[in-house]
C-alpha positions in Angstrom: -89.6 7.6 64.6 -89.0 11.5 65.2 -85.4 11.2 64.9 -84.2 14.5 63.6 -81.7 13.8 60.8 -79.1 17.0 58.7 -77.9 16.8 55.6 -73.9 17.0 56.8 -71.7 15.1 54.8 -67.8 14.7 53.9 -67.6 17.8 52.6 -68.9 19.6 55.3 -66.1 18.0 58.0 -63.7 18.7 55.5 -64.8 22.3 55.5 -64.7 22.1 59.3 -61.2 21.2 59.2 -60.8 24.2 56.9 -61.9 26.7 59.0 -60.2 25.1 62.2 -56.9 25.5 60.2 -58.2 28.9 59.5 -58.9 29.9 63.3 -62.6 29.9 62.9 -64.8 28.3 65.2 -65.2 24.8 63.1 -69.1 24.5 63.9 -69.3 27.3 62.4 -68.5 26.0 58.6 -70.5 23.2 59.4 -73.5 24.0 56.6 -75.3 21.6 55.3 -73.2 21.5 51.7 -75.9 18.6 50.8 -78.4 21.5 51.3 -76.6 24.3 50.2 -75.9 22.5 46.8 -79.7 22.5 45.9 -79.8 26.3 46.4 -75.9 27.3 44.9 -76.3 25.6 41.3 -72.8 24.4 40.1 -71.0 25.4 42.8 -67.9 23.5 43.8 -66.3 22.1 46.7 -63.4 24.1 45.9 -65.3 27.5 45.1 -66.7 27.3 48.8 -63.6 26.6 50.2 -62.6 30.3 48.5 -65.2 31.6 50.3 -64.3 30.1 53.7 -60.7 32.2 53.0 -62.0 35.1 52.0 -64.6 35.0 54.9 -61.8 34.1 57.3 -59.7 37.4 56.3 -62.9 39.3 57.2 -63.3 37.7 59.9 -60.2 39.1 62.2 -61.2 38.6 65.7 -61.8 34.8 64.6 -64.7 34.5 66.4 -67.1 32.7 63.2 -68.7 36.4 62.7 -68.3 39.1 60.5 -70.0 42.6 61.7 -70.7 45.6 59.2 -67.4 47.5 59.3 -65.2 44.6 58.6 -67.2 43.5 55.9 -66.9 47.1 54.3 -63.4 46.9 55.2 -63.1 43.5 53.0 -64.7 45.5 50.1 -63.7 48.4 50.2 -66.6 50.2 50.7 -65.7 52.9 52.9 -64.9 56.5 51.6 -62.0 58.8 52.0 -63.5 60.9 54.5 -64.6 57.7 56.8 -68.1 57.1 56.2 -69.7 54.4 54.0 -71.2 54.4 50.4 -74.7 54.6 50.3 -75.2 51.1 49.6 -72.6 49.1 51.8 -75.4 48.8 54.6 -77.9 47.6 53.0 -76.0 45.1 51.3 -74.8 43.7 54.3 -78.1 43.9 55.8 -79.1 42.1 52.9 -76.7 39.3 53.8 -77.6 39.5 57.7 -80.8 37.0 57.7 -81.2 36.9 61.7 -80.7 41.0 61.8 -78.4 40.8 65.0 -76.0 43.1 62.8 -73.3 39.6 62.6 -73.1 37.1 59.8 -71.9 34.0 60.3 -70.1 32.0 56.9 -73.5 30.2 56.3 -74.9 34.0 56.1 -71.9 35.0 53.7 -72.2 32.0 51.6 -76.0 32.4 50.7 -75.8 36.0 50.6 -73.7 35.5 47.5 -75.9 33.2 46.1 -78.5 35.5 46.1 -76.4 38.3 44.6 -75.1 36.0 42.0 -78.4 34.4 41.3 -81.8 35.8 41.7 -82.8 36.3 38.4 -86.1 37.9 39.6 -84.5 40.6 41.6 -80.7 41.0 39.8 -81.7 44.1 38.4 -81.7 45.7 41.6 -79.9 44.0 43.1 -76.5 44.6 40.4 -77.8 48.5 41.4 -77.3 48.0 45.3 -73.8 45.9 44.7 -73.0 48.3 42.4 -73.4 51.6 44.5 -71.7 49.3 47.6 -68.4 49.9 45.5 -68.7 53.5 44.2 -67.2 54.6 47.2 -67.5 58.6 46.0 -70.6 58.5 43.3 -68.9 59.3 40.6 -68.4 55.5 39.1 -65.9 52.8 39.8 -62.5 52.6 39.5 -60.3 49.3 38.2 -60.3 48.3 42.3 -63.6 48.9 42.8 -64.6 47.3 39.9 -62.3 44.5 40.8 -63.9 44.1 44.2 -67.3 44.0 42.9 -66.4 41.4 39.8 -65.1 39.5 43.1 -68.5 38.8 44.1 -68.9 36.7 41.2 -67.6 33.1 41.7 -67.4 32.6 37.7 -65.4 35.6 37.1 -62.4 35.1 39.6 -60.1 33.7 37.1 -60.9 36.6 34.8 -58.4 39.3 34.1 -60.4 42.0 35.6 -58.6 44.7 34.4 -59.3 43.6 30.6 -62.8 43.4 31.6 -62.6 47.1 32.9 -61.9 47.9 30.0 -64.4 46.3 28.4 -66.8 48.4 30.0 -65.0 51.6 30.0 -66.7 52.6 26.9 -65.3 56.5 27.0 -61.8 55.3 29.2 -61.9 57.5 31.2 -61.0 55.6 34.4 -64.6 55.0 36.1 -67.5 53.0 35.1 -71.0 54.2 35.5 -73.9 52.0 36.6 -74.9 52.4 32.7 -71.6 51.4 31.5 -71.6 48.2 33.8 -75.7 47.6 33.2 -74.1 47.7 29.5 -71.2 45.2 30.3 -73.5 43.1 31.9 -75.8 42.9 29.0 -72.9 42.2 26.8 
């Protein structure tokens, strides 16, 4: 028959709704959750709906869009003396799949999937997160840290300054990329 048929369901006008509530363009939450549940194993209805906040306070001109500079803002990822760490572009380059320097919530959604997921690649990848968030070079801080552990839908509800800890194996106040490779490992 040709008829061309999407996988929208429930959940994603319930998300629409979401996101109108939130000032976001509602087509724009409109994903395909039927789709993006075979890609995001055990994700929940309620873990995306986290995401649709947290993209929504990056988003502040409420236009469904995030560009570079808010989404360092939203991490954190600029330094004191106004530029950005080494790694905060390429992460969100990372994210931005149609390269027009914008991601939309879709974008955001699946770029944390792949951070959180790729077991082929999470070795680099942990490296490029990581140096996102150590805004000077010299290891991250419990807000840093914090921000990064963010990224992570599992460890939300985790007391993140006992996990700094955790990883601080000399406490002195910063974790290196071989203290968190360590952590990680742990």
């Amino acid at each position: 028959m040709n008829v061309p048929t999407t996988e929208h369901s429930y959940e994603d006008v319930r998300l629409a709704g979401l996101a109108q509530s939130l000032h976001l363009p509602s087509n724009d939450a409109m994903i395909e959750i039927g789709v993006a549940k075979k890609f995001l194993k055990d994700v929940t209805m309620e873990t995306i709906e986290k995401h649709l906040n947290a993209f929504a306070a990056m988003d502040t001109n409420h236009t469904g869009h995030v560009n570079f500079e808010q989404f360092a803002a939203a991490f954190d990822m600029k330094k004191e003396d106004g530029t950005y760490t080494s790694g905060a572009r390429s992460m969100f380059d990372l994210i931005d799949t149609s390269g027009d320097g914008q991601i939309d919530f879709k974008d955001y959604l699946f770029g944390l999937a792949l951070v959180n997921e790729s077991p082929k690649n999470r070795g680099q990848l942990m490296k490029l997160a990581f140096k996102s968030f150590d805004n000077e070079g010299k290891g991250l801080n419990l807000a840093q840290f914090s921000n990064l552990m963010s990224w992570h839908p599992e460890l939300e509800k985790t007391d993140k300054n006992t996990m700094f800890k955790k990883a601080d194996k000399d406490n002195d106040g910063r974790i290196t990329y071989e203290d968190f490779e360590r952590f990680l490992k742990d």
